[in-house]
C-alpha positions in Angstrom: 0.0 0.0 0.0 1.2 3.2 -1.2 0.4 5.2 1.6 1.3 9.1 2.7 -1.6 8.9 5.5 -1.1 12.7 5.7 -4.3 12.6 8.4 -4.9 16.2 8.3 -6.3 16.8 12.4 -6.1 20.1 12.8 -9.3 21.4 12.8 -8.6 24.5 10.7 -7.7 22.6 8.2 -10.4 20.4 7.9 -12.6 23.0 8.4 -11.2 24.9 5.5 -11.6 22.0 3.2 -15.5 21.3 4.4 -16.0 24.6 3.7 -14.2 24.4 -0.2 -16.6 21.2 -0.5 -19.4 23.7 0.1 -19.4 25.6 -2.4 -19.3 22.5 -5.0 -21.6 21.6 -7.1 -23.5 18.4 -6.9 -25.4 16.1 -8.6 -27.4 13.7 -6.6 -31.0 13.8 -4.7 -32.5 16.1 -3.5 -30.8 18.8 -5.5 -31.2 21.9 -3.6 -29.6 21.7 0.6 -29.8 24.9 1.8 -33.4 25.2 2.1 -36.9 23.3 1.7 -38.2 23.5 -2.5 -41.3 21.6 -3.2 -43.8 21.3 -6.3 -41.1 22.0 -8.8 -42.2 23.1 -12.0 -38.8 22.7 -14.5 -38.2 25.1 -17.9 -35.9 25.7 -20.4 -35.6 28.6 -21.4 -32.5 29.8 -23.4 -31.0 26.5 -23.2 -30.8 26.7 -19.6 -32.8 24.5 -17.4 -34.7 27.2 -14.8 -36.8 25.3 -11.9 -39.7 28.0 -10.1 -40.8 25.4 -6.8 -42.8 26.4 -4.0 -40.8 27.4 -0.6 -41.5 25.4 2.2 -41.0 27.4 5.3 -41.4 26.0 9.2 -44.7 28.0 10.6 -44.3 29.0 14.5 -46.8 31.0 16.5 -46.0 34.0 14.7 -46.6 32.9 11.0 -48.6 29.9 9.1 -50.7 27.5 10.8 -48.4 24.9 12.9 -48.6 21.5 11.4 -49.5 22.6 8.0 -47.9 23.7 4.7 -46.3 27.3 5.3 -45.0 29.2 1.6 -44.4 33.1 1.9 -41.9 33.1 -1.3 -40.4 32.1 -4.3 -37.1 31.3 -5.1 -36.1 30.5 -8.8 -32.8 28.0 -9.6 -31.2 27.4 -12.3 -28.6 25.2 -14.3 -26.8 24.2 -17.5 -26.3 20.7 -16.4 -28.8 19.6 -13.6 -25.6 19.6 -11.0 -24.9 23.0 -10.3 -27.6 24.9 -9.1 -27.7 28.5 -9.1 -30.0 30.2 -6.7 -31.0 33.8 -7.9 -33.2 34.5 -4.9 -36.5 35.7 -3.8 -38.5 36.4 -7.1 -41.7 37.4 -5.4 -43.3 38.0 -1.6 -46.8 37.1 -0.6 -45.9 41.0 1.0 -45.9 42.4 -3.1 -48.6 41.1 -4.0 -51.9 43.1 -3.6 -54.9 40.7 -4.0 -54.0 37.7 -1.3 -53.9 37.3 2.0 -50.3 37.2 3.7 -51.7 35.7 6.8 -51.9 32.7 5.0 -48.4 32.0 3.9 -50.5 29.8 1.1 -47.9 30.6 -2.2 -48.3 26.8 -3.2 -47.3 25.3 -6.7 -46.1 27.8 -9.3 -45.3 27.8 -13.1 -43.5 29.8 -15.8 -43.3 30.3 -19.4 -42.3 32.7 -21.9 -43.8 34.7 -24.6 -42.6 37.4 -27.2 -39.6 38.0 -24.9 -41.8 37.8 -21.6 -42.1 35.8 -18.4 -45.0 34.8 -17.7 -45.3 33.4 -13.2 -48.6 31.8 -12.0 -48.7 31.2 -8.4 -52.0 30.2 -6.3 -52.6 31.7 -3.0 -55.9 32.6 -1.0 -57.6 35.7 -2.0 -57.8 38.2 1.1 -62.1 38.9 -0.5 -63.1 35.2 0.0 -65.9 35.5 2.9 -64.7 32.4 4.1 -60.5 33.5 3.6 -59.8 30.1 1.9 -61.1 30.5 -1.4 -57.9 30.2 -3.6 -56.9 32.3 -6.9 -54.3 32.1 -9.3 -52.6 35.5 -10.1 -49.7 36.5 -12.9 -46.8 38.3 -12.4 -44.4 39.0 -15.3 -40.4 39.9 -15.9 -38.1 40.4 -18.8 -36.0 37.5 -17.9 -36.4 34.0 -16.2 -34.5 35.1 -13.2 -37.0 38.3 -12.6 -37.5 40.7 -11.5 -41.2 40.0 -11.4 -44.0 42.1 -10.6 -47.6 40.8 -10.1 -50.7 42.3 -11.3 -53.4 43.8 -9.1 -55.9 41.3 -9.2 -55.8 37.3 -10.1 -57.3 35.9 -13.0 -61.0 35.9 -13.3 -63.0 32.9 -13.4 -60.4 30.9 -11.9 -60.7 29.2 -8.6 -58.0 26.9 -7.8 -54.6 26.1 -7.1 -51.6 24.1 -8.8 -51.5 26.2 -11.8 -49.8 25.3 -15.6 -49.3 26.7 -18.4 -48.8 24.7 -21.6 -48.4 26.0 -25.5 -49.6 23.6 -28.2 -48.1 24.2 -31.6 -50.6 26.6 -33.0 -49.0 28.8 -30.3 -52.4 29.0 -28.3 -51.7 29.0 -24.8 -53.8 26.9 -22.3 -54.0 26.5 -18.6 -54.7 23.8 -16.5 -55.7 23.9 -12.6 -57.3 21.5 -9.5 -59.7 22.0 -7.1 -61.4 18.8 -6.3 -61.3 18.0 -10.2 -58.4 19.5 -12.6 -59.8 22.1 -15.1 -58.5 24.2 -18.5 -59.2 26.8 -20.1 -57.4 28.9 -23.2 -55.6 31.9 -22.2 -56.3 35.4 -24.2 -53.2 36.5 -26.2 -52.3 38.6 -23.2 -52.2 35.6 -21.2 -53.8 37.2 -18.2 -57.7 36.3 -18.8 -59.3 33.6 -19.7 -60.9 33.1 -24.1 -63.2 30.0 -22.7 -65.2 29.0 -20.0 -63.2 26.2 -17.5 -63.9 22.6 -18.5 -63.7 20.0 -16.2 -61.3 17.3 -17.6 -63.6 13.7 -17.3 -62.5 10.2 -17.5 -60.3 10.8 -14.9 -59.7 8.6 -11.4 -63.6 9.4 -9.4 -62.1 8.6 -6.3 -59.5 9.9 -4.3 -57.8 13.4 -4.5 -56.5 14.9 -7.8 -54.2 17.5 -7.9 -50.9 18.8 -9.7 -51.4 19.0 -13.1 -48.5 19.0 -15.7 -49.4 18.8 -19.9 -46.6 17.6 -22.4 -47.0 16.7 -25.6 -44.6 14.3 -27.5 -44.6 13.0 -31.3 -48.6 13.8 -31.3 -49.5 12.5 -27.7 -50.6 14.9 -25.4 -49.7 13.6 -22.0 -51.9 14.7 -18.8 -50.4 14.1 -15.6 -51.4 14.4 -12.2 -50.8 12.9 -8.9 -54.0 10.9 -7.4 -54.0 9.2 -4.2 -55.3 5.9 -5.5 -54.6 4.3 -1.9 -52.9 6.3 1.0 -50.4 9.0 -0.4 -49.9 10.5 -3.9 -48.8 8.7 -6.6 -47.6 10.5 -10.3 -50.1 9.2 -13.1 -50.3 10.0 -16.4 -53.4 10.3 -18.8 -52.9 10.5 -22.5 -55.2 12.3 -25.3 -54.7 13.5 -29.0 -55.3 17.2 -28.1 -54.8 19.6 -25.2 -58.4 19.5 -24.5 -58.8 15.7 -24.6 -60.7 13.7 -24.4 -58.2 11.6 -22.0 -57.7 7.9 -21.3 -55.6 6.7 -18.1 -52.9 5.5 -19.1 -50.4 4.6 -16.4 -48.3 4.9 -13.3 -45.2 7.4 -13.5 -44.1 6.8 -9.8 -44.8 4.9 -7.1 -46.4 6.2 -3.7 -43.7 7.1 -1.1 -42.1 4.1 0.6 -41.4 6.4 3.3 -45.0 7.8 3.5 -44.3 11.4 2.7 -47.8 12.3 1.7 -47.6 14.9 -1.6 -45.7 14.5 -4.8 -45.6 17.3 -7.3 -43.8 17.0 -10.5 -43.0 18.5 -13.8 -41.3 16.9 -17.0 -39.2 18.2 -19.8 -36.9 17.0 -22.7 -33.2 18.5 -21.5 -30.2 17.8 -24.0 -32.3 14.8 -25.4 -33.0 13.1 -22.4 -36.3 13.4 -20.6 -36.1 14.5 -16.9 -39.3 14.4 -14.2 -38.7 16.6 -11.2 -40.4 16.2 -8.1 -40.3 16.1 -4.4 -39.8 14.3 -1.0 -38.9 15.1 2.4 -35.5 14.0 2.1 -34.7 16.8 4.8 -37.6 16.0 7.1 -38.4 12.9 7.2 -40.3 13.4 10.3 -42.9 16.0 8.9 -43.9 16.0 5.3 -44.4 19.5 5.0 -41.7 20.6 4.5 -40.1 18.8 0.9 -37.0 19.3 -1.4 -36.7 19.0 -4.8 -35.3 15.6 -6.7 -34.6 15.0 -10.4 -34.4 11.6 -12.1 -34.4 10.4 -15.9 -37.3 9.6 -17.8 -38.2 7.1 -20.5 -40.9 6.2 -23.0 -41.3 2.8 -24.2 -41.9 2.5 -28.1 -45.3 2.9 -28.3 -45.3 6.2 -26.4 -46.2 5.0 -22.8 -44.1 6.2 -19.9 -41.5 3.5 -18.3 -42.3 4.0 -14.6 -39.9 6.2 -12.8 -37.9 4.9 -9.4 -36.7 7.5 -7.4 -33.3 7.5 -6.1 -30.6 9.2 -4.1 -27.9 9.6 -6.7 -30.4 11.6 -9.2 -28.8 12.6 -12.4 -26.1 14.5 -13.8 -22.1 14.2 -13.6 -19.8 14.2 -10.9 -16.6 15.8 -11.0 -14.0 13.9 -10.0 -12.6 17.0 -8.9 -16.0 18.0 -7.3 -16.9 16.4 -3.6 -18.5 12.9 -4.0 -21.3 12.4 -1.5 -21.1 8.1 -1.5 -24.1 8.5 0.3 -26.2 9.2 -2.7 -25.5 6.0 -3.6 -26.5 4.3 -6.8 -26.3 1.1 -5.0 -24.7 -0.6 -2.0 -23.7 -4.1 -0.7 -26.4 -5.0 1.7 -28.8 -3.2 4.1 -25.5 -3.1 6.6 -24.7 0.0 4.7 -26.6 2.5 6.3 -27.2 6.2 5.5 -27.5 8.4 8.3 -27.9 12.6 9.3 -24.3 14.5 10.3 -26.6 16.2 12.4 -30.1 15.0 13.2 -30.5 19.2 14.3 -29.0 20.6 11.0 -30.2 18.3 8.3 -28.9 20.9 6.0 -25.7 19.4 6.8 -26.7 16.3 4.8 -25.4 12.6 5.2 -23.0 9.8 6.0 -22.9 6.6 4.8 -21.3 3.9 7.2 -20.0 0.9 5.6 -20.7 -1.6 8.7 -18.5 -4.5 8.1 -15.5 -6.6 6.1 -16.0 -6.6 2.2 -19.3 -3.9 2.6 -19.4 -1.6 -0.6 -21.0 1.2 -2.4 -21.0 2.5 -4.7 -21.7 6.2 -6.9 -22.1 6.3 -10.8 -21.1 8.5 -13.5 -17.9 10.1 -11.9 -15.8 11.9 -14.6 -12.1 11.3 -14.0 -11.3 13.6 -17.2 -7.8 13.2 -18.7 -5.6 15.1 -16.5 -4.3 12.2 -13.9 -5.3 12.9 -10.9 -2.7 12.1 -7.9 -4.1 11.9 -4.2 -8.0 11.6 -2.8 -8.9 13.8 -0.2 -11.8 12.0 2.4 -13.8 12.9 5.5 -14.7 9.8 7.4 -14.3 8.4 11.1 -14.0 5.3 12.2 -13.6 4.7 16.5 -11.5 1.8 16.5 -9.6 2.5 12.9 -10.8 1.2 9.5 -9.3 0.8 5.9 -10.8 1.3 2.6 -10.4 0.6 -1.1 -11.5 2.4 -4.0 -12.5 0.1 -7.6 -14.1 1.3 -10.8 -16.7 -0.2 -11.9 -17.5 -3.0 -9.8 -16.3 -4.2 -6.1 -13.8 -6.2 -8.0 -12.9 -3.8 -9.8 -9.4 -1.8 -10.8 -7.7 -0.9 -7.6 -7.1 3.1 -7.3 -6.3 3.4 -3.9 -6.0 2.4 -0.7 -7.1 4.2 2.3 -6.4 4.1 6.1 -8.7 5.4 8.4 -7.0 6.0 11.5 -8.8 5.4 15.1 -10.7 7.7 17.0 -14.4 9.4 17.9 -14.1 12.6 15.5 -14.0 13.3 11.8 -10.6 13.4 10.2 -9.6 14.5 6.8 -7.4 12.2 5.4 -4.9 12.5 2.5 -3.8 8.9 0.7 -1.9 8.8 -2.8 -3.3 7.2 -6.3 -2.4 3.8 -7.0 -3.2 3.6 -10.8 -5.2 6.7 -12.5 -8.0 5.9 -15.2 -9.5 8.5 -17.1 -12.5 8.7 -18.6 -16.4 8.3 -17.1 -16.7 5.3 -14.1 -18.8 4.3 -11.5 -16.8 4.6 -8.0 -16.8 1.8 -5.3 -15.6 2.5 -1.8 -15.3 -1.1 -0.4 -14.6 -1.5 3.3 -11.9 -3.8 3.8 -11.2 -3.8 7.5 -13.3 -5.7 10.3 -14.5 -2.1 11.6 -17.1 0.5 10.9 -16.3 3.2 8.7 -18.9 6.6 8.2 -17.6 8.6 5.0 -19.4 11.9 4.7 -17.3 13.0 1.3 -14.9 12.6 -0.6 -12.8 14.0 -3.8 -9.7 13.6 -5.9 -6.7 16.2 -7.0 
């Protein structure tokens, strides 16, 4: 073993390198860890990828109703990749716009989409005019670029009672919109796209029973694809109808993805075609998995069998995207490990911003992370934060846990993170898959790791 075991413990160091790690970007689930994004509704505009989700925020006794969904922004994000995401801050405050009522905090699902050089946001909240105070609308607010600034208009659109608003152009360039409230309805939009041009239809042959909400239209190679999540049994699942024109008729087609394993009870989605590959975004509460109000945003690829059905979607941690081999690898976003002894656990079960660890348990446990681009330049050294009380060793493979040997690793003993230096054995370039194998008889917890 070709070993330098430059263990790096003084804390200013390894604090200087956590916080370099910190401002990389990554490319696994859920893609957005400073804050909670939900209902992500994903566009490209100006081949850029720009994603407009709802902002879940923690209500107290000061704001929101405790226990229920609190939203009194919206952020947008974007990216030319789908790993670095840029976040260009608040684009609009339940406080700027003049029709709802902020003591709601009710700024659920949004959309946005462009027209003759405009931005077009629509964003649901309750009207402060409703006798009742919960009667929903759906107001505009427009910019000259994706990022904003956006200002709303005075007054929502009329007819319109709902929430989960989108927005979809069909290739005549008429614009129509889609909403739920019980049932999910459309309409076409007036070329100024702030009033209606017909009265709301409800869309039939849908699911009768159980709750639809969320709906997102597509349309590829002639199919117009309705989809929605429905809770068919106990939590929302993403299904799909399809039709041959924006206005339907519609027959239910299938299943995108599975209810939540975990029993987070809302999904919210939105698909588009990126680069030639087909992406859905949606949500879970990776970052509370105790309360299920509060999501973040995940991304995973899409594909369509040869008659134009949907392959069902499973979710995972490592999303999509490529890793830098430069850039820090979180192991813990697997894309698959050795055995249910190879755990995944919070930093910090009081920060969960901080993210995770994964803890290889025992001799010969792996795991391992795809799609890691080694590039051309050889890289020399890996750089790694892990722990392990009693000492532990690791090795690194391409490929497979049997695969070609890169290096070597040494873990020495004790209770707190270390950042630990080791020398390359044998540089490949090129795309691989990465597999951290644990090849000592004790624990090891790896929260990141990276290569120079």
């Amino acid at each position: 073993m070709i070993s330098i075991n430059k263990t790096l413990r003084e804390m200013g160091m390894i604090a200087a390198l956590i916080l370099m790690a910190g401002s990389q970007s990554n490319a696994q689930n859920p893609i957005i860890m400073d804050q909670f994004t939900a209902d992500p509704t994903a566009r490209v505009f100006n081949g850029r990828v720009y994603l407009y989700p709802s902002h879940d925020i923690l209500a107290n006794e000061t704001r929101g109703r405790i226990g229920w969904f609190c939203m009194e922004d919206y952020h947008v994000f974007s990216s030319s990749d789908l790993t670095g995401w840029t976040d260009h801050g608040v684009i609009l405050h339940q406080e700027k716009v003049p029709w709802l009522n902020p003591d709601t905090y009710s700024m659920w699902a949004p959309d946005c989409v462009a027209k003759a050089g405009k931005y077009y946001f629509y964003f649901p909240s309750i009207k402060k005019d409703t006798a009742s105070g919960r009667g929903f609308g759906i107001g505009v607010a427009i910019a000259d670029f994706p990022e904003g600034p956006y200002t709303p208009e005075s007054h929502p659109i009329g007819g319109v009672n709902g929430i989960d608003p989108n927005v979809f152009f069909d290739h005549d360039g008429q614009a129509y919109l889609y909403w739920s409230l019980g049932n999910i309805f459309v309409a076409r939009l007036k070329e100024n796209m702030l009033e209606l041009a017909s009265e709301p239809l409800v869309i039939e042959n849908l699911p009768r029973e159980g709750l639809k909400e969320g709906p997102f239209m597509f349309e590829r190679n002639g199919i117009y694809y309705l989809t929605y999540p429905h809770v068919e049994h106990n939590t929302e699942r993403l299904e799909y109808a399809i039709g041959k024109s924006p206005l339907g008729p519609f027959t239910v087609t299938g299943v995108i993805m599975d209810e939540s394993p975990t029993g987070c009870w809302t999904n919210h989605h939105s698909i588009i075609d990126y680069q030639d590959q087909w992406y859905l975004f949606y949500h879970h509460n990776d970052l509370s998995p105790d309360f299920d109000k509060a999501r973040s945003v995940r991304i995973d690829s899409l594909f369509f069998n040869e008659d134009g059905t949907i392959r069902k979607v499973i979710p995972t941690l490592r999303g999509v995207g490529v890793t830098s081999a430069s850039d820090r690898i979180e192991v813990d976003r697997y894309s698959a490990r050795s055995d249910t002894t190879v755990q995944v656990a919070f930093l910090d079960t009081l920060d969960t911003f901080k993210g995770w660890k994964a803890v290889l348990g025992h001799k010969n446990a792996w795991i391992r992370y795809n799609s890691v681009d080694f590039g051309e330049k050889a890289c020399s050294y890996i750089r790694m934060i892990a722990s392990s009380p009693d000492g532990g060793e690791l090795e690194l493979r391409l490929d497979r846990p049997d695969g070609p040997l890169i290096a070597e690793v040494e873990i020495p003993a004790g209770p707190e993170w270390l950042a630990v230096e080791e020398d390359l054995t044998a540089f490949y370039p090129g795309m691989h898959h990465l597999v951290v194998v644990s090849k000592g008889d004790q624990p090891v917890e790896i929260d990141w790791l990276r290569f120079d």
